[in-house]
C-alpha positions in Angstrom: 136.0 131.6 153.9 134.4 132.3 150.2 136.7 131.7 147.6 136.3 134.4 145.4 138.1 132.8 142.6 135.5 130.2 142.1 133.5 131.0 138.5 130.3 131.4 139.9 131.9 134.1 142.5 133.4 135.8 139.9 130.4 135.5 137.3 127.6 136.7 140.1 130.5 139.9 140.8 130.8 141.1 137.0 126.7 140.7 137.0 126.2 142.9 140.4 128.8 145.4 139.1 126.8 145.7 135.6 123.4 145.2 137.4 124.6 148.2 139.5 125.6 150.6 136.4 122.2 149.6 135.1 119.5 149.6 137.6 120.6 150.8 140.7 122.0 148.4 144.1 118.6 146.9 144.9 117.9 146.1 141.7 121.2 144.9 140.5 121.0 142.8 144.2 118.0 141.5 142.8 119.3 140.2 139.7 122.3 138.6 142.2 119.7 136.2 144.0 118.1 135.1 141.0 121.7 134.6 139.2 122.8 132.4 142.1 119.5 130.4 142.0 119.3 129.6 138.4 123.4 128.4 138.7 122.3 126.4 141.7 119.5 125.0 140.0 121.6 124.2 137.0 124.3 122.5 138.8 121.9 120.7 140.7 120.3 119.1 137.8 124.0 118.9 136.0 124.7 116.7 139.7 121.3 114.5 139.1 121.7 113.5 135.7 125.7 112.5 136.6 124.5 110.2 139.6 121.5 108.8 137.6 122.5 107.0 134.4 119.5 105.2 134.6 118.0 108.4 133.4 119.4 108.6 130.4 119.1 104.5 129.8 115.2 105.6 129.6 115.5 108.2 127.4 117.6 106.2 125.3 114.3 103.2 125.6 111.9 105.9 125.2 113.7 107.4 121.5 113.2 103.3 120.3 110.2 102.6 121.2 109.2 106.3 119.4 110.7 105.0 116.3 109.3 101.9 116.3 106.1 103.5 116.1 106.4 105.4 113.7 108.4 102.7 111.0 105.6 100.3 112.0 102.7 100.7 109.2 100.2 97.7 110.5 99.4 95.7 113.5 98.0 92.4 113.8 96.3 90.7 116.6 95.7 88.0 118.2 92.0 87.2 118.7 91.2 84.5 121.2 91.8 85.8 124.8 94.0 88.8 123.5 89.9 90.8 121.6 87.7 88.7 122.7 86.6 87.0 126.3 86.5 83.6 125.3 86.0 81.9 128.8 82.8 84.3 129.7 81.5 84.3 126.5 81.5 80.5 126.2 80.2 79.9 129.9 77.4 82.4 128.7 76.7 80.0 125.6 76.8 77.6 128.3 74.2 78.5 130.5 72.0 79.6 127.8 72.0 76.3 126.5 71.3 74.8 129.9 68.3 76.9 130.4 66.5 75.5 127.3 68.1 71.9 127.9 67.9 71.5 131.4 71.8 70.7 132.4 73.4 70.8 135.0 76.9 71.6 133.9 80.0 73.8 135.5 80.2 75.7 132.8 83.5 77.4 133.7 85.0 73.8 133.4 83.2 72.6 130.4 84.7 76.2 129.1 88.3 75.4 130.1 87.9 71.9 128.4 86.8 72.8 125.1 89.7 75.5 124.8 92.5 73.4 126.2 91.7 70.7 123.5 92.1 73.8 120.9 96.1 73.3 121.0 96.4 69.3 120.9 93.6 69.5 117.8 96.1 71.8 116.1 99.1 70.3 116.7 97.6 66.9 114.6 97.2 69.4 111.9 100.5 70.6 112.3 102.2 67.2 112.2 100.2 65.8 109.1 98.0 63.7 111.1 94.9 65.5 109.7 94.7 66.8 106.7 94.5 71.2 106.9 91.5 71.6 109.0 89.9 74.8 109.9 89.0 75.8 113.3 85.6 75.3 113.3 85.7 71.8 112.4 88.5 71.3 115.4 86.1 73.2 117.6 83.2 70.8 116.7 85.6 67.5 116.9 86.4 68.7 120.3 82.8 69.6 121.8 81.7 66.2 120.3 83.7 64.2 122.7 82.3 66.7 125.6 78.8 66.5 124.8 79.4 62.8 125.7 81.8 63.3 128.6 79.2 66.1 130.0 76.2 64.1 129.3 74.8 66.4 127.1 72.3 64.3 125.8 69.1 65.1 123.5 70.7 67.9 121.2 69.8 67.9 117.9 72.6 68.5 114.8 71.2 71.9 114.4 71.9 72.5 118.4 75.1 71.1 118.1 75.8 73.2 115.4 74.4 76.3 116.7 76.3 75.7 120.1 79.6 75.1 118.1 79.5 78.8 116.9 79.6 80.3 120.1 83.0 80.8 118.9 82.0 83.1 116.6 79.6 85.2 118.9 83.0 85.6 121.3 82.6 89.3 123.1 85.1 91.8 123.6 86.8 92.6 126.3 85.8 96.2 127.2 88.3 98.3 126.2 88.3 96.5 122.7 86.3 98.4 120.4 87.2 101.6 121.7 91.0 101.5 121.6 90.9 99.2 117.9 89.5 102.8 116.6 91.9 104.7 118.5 94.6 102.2 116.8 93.0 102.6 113.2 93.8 106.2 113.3 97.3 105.7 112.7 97.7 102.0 112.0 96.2 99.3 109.4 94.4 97.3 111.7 94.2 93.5 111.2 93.3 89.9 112.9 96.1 87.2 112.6 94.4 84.6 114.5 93.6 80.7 113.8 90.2 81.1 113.9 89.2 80.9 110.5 87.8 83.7 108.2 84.2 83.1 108.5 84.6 82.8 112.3 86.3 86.0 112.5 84.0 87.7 110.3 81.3 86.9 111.8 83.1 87.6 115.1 83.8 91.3 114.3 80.2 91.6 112.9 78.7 90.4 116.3 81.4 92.9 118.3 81.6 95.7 116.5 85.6 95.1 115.9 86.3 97.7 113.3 89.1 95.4 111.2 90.5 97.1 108.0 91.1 93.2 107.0 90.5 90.1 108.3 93.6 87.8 107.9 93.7 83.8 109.3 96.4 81.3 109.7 93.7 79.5 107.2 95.1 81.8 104.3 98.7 80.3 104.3 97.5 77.0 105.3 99.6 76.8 108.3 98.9 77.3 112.1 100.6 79.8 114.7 103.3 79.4 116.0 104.6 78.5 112.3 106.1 81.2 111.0 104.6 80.9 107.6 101.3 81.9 109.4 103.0 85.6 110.4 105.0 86.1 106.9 102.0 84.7 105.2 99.9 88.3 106.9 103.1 90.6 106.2 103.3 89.6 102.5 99.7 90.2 102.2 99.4 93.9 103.8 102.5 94.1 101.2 105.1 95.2 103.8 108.1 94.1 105.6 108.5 92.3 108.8 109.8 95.2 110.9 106.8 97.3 109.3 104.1 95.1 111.2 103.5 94.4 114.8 101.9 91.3 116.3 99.5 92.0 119.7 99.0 89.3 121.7 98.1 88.4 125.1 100.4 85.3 124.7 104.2 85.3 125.3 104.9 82.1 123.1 102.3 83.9 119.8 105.0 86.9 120.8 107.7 85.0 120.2 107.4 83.1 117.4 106.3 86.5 115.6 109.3 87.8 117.0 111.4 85.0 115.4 109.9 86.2 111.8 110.8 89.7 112.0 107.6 91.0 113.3 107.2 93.7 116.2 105.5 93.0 119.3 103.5 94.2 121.8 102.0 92.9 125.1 99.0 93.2 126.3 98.1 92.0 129.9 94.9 90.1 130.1 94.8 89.0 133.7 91.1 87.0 133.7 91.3 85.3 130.4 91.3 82.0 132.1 89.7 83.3 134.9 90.4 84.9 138.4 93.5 84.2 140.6 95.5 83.0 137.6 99.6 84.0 138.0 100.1 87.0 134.9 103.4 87.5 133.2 103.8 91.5 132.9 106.7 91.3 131.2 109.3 91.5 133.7 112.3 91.0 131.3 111.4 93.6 128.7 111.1 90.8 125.9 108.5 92.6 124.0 108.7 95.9 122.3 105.5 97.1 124.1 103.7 95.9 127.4 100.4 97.3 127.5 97.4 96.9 130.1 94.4 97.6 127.3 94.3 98.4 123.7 93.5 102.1 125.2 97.3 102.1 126.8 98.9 100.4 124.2 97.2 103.4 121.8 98.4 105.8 124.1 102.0 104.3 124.2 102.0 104.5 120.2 100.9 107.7 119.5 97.8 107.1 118.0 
């Protein structure tokens, strides 16, 4: 039986008897159908929203993340793995090198070699063991032990030399250049890497990364992860912590930029060390943004 004292019953009746006065019965029964169907509609979505909370959780993300973007005024990135290919680009190098010299190297491994020795050379920087050293000079202590555990023999100093720049003739990854001057539209773009600033100079001269500055752990005379590498950046674009974001392809670079105040974002670079390597996407929300390219994390921002 319809209960006719239901609001809805009552509201369509008071609209049929007006739509009647008005317009006539098979207009005003008209007007009826679509009544019902809007208040069906509305209490249908009324219904949704009640038995999905989860809906209004993401709404609630969504408004942070939009104000986020727009207090943030600069972001700095991470360049080795996160800009540039390191691990092609240096296997390139590689077998350049072996084409005029003759070797007969894996280049891939001599790759992965002369990066993993990157953090250990740090580190002896980091606990006064060496005096402040720059990057290129790490880089070169490190390839002069694998030019002797590679047999890399008859290279002359300017070879050596040469060879220990490939660092600074890294390419970028291929959605680099284009989402940087997506990013620049809205944001002051800047490195904060510890390569040092002639190595990224040159870097961003060789891939056309459009940098508004180029900053370096070298300038505050500490290494990432110290936090006086990431304050040292903030104070010098003359903002706050909260005002800059850090974005990295590295959860721990993330963190410790986290730890000074700094936003973050992630972005996902599955082949930096090469195919059918395990890839953190950020599973636990840690970040402020988790982005595939520098194309999506534009898109995600606004800019």
């Amino acid at each position: 039986m319809t209960n006719t004292s239901h609001p809805e019953f009552t509201s369509i009746r008071s609209e049929q008897n007006l739509n009647e006065q008005d317009f006539g019965h098979a207009d005003a029964e008209e007007a009826v159908r679509s009544r019902r169907t809007l208040l069906r509609q509305l209490g249908v979505l009324g219904l949704g929203v009640a038995l999905n909370p989860l809906a209004g959780r993401r709404a609630d993300a969504q408004g942070v993340q939009n104000s986020i973007a727009n207090s943030v005024q600069a972001l700095v990135f991470d360049v080795f793995g996160t800009v540039v290919d390191w691990r092609a680009s240096i296997i390139r190098e590689g077998q350049l090198l072996a084409a005029k010299k003759g070797y007969n190297v894996d280049w891939a491994v001599f790759a992965d070699r002369w990066r993993s020795g990157y953090g250990p050379a740090m580190n002896r920087v980091r606990t006064g063991e060496l005096p402040w050293t720059k990057i290129d000079d790490l880089h070169r202590m490190i390839l002069d032990d694998l030019v002797a555990e590679f047999s890399l023999t008859g290279m002359t100093e300017a070879e050596l030399d040469h060879f220990n720049k490939a660092w600074h003739r890294l390419s970028p990854w291929p959605d680099s250049v284009a989402g940087l001057n997506r990013l620049k539209t809205k944001y002051v773009i800047a490195t904060l890497s510890n390569g040092n600033v002639s190595l990224l100079t040159n870097m961003a001269k060789n891939g056309g990364l459009p940098w508004d500055a180029v900053l370096s752990a070298e300038l505050s005379g500490h290494y990432k992860p110290d936090p006086e590498a990431y304050l040292k950046a903030v104070d010098l674009l003359s903002l706050e912590p909260d005002q800059v974001m850090m974005v990295a392809a590295h959860p721990g670079d993330l963190r410790a930029a986290a730890r000074a105040g700094l936003r973050t974002a992630y972005v996902i670079r599955p082949l930096e060390r090469g195919p059918g390597r395990p890839v953190n996407r950020n599973p636990e929300g840690e970040f402020d943004y988790t982005a595939d390219d520098f194309v999506d994390l534009a898109r995600q921002l606004g800019a």
